[in-house]
C-alpha positions in Angstrom: 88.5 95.2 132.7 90.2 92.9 130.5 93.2 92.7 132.5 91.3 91.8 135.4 89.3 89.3 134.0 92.4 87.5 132.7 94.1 87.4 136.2 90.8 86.1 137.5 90.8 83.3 135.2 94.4 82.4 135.4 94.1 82.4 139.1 91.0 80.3 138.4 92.5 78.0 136.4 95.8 77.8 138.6 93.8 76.7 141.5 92.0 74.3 139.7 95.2 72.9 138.6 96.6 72.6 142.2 93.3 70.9 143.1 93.6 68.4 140.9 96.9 67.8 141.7 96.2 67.7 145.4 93.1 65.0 144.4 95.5 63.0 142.6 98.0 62.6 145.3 95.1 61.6 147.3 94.0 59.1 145.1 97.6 57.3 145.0 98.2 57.4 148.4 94.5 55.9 149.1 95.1 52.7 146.5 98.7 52.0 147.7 97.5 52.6 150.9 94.3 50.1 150.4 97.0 47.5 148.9 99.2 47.9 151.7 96.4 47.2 154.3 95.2 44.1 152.4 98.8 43.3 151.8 99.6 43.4 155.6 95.9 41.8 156.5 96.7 38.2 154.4 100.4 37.9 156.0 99.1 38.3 159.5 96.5 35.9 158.6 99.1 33.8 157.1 101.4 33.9 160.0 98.7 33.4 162.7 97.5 29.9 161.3 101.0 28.8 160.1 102.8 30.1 164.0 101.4 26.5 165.8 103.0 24.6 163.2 106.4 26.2 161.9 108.9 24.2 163.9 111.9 21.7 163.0 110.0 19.0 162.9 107.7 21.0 160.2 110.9 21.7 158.2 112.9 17.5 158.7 109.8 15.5 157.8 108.2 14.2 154.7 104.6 15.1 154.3 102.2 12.5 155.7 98.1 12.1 155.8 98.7 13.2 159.5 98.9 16.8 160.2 100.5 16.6 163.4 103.3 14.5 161.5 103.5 16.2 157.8 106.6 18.1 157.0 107.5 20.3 154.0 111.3 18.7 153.6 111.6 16.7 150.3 109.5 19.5 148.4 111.9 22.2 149.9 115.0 20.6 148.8 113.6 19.9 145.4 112.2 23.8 144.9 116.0 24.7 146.0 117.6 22.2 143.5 115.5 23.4 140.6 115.6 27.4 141.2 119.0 26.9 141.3 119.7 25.7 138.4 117.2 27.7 136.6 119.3 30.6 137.8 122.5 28.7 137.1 120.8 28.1 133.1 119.1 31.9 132.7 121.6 34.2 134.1 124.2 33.5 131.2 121.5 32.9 128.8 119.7 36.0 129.3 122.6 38.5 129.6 124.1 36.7 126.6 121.0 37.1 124.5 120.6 40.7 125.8 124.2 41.9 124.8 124.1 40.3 121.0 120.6 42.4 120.9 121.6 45.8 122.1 125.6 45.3 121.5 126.3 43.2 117.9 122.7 43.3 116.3 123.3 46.7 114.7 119.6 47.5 115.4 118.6 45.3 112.2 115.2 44.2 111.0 116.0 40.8 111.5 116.8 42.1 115.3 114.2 43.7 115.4 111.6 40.3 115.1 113.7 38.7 117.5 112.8 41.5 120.0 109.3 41.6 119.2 108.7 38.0 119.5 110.6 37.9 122.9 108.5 40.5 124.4 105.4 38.5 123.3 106.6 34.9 124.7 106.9 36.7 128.1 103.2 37.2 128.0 102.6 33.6 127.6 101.3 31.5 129.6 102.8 29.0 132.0 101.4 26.0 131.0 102.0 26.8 127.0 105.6 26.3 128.5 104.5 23.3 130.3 103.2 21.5 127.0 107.0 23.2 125.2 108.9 21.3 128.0 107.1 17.8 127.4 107.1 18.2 123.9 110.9 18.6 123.6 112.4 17.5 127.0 110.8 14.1 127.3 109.1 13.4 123.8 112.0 14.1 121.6 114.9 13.9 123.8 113.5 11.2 125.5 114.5 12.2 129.2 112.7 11.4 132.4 109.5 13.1 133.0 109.6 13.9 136.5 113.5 14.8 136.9 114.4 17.9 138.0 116.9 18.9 135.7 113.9 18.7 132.7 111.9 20.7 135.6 114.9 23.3 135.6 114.9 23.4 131.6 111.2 23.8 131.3 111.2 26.8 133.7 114.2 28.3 132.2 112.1 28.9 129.0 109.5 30.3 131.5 111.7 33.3 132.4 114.2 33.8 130.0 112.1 35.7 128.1 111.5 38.3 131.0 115.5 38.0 131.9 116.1 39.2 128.0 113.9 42.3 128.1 115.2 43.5 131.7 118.6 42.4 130.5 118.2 44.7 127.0 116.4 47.7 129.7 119.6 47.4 131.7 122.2 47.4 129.0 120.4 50.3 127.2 120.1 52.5 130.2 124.2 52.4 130.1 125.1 56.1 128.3 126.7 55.4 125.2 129.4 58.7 126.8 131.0 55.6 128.7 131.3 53.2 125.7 133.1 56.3 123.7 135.3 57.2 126.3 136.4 53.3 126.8 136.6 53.1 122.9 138.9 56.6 122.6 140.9 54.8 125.8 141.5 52.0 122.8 139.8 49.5 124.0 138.1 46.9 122.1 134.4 46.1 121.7 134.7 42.9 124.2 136.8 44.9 127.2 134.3 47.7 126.6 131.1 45.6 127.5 133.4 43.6 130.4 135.1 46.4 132.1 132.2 49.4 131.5 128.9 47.7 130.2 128.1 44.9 132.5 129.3 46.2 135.5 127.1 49.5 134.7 124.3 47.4 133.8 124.6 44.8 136.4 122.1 45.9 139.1 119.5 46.3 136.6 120.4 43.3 135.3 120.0 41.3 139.0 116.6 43.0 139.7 115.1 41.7 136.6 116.7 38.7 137.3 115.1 37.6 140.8 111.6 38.9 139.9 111.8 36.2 137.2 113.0 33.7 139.8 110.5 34.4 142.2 108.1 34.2 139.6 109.8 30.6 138.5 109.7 29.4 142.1 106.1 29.9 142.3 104.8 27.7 139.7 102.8 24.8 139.6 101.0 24.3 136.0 104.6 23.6 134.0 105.4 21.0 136.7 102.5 19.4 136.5 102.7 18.9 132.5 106.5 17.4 132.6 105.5 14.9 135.5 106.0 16.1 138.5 104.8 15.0 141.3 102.2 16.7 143.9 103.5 15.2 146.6 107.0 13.1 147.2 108.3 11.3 150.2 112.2 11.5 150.0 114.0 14.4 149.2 116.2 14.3 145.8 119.5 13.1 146.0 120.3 14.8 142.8 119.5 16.8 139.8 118.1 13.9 137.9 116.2 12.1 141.0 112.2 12.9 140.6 110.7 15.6 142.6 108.1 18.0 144.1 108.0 21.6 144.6 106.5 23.8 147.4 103.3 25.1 145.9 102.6 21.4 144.6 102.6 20.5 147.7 100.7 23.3 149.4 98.2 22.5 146.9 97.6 18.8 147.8 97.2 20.1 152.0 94.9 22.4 151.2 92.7 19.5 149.3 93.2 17.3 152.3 89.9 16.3 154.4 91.3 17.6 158.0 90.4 21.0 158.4 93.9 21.6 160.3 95.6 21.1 156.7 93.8 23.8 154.9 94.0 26.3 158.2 97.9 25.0 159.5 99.8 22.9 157.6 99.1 24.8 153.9 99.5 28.7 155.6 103.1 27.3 157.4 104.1 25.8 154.1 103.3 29.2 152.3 105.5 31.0 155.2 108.4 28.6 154.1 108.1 29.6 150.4 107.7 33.4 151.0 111.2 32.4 153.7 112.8 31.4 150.7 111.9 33.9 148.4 112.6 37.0 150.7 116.2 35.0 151.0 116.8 35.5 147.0 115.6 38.9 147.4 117.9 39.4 150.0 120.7 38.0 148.0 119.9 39.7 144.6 120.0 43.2 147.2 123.5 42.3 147.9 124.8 41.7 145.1 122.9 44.8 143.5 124.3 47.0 146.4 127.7 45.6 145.9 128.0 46.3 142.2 126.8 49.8 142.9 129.6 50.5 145.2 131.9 49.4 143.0 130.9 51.8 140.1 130.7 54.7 142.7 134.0 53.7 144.4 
């Protein structure tokens, strides 16, 4: 009887096992189905009220108080201007940062702090580095609020942060077996990170990367504290000519009086910056797929 009621109670407790396993899996594929549907539901929307006005015209005009007549261009050549120098200033920055931490520190206490306080300023928030990039960039250097190279800076201490830590996850998911083998080949510490770590590390390394961009190109409050402005007529001619940026000036249509501002001219401006920022996603894929085929080839 003993026997029995064992088996009965494993069995039991097997099939209560499976059932919750089987109520999990419902449960994930409900939320990521429910995020997919709302998701999907706000690009349509999106795309419906932006498909009347996305047109060349839309793309080679400055904005005006006309909706027929506003255009997106000076705020789209100043949002490509500044992310790319953000990703010119935190690529080298980051990886650089990452590699003394996981590669030279020696895993020291002093190391240690470094890391901890990194991981924390990548949960600040954006307009803390707002107030940074006026205090230093314009206060104390005494630059031009406004310009987008102090634009670029003050974003680049936005993300590096987050470029560090995905930088560090990369170069510590490289097994230490490949470093060993390079260093019983006799190579030295420098050819061992260029030939075996980096490459090994890069497609992490990318991915981190453009999430930190995309997050970079999407920001209004650190703009706004270093004087940029919501709305500009001619495009910058170059990295030290004043400047707006997309979601500035999606901001400033959707305050507008004229209803077809809020419901055309903001939804085709916010299909422009999602254009751009499935473009860098695009890129970073490329490059990410590239790098792998390298290490498999």
């Amino acid at each position: 009887m003993k026997v029995l009621t064992g088996k009965k109670d494993r069995n039991r407790n097997r099939f209560n096992d499976k059932l919750k396993d089987r109520l999990f899996l419902i449960l994930c594929l409900l939320t990521t189905v429910f995020g997919l549907v709302i998701l999907s539901a706000l690009i349509t929307f999106t795309f419906v009220e932006a498909a009347a006005w996305l047109d060349w015209q839309f793309l080679t005009s400055p904005p005006s108080r006309f909706p027929e007549k506003a255009g997106i261009y000076p705020a789209l050549v100043g949002s490509i201007y500044t992310i790319a120098l953000v990703g010119l200033f935190t690529l080298p920055l980051g990886v650089s940062a990452a590699l003394f931490l996981e590669e030279y520190s020696g895993r020291s206490r002093i190391a240690k702090i470094i890391e901890i306080n990194i991981s924390n300023l990548a949960a600040v928030p954006s307009i803390v580095y707002g107030l940074l990039g006026l205090g230093i960039f314009v206060s104390k250097l005494n630059m031009k609020p406004g310009i987008i190279i102090v634009g670029a800076f003050t974003l680049t201490l936005l993300i590096l942060p987050v470029v560090i830590v995905a930088s560090q996850e990369a170069i510590r998911a490289v097994p230490y077996s490949l470093r060993e083998a390079s260093y019983g080949l006799g190579a030295t510490k420098w050819q061992t990170i260029r030939g075996i770590v980096l490459p090994s590390a890069m497609p992490g390394i990318l991915t981190g990367t453009i999430l930190a961009l995309s997050r970079a190109i999407g920001e209004t409050a650190p703009l706004i504290m270093i004087g940029a402005a919501s709305s500009i007529f001619s495009a910058p001619k170059d990295f030290f000519s004043p400047f707006s940026a997309m979601p500035m000036q999606i901001f400033v249509w959707t305050d507008m009086p004229r209803n077809e501002f809020l419901h055309g001219v903001a939804p085709a401006g916010v299909v422009v910056l999602l254009a751009v920022m499935l473009s860098m996603n695009a890129f970073a894929i490329f490059l990410r797929n590239r790098y792998q085929k390298k290490l498999r080839g």
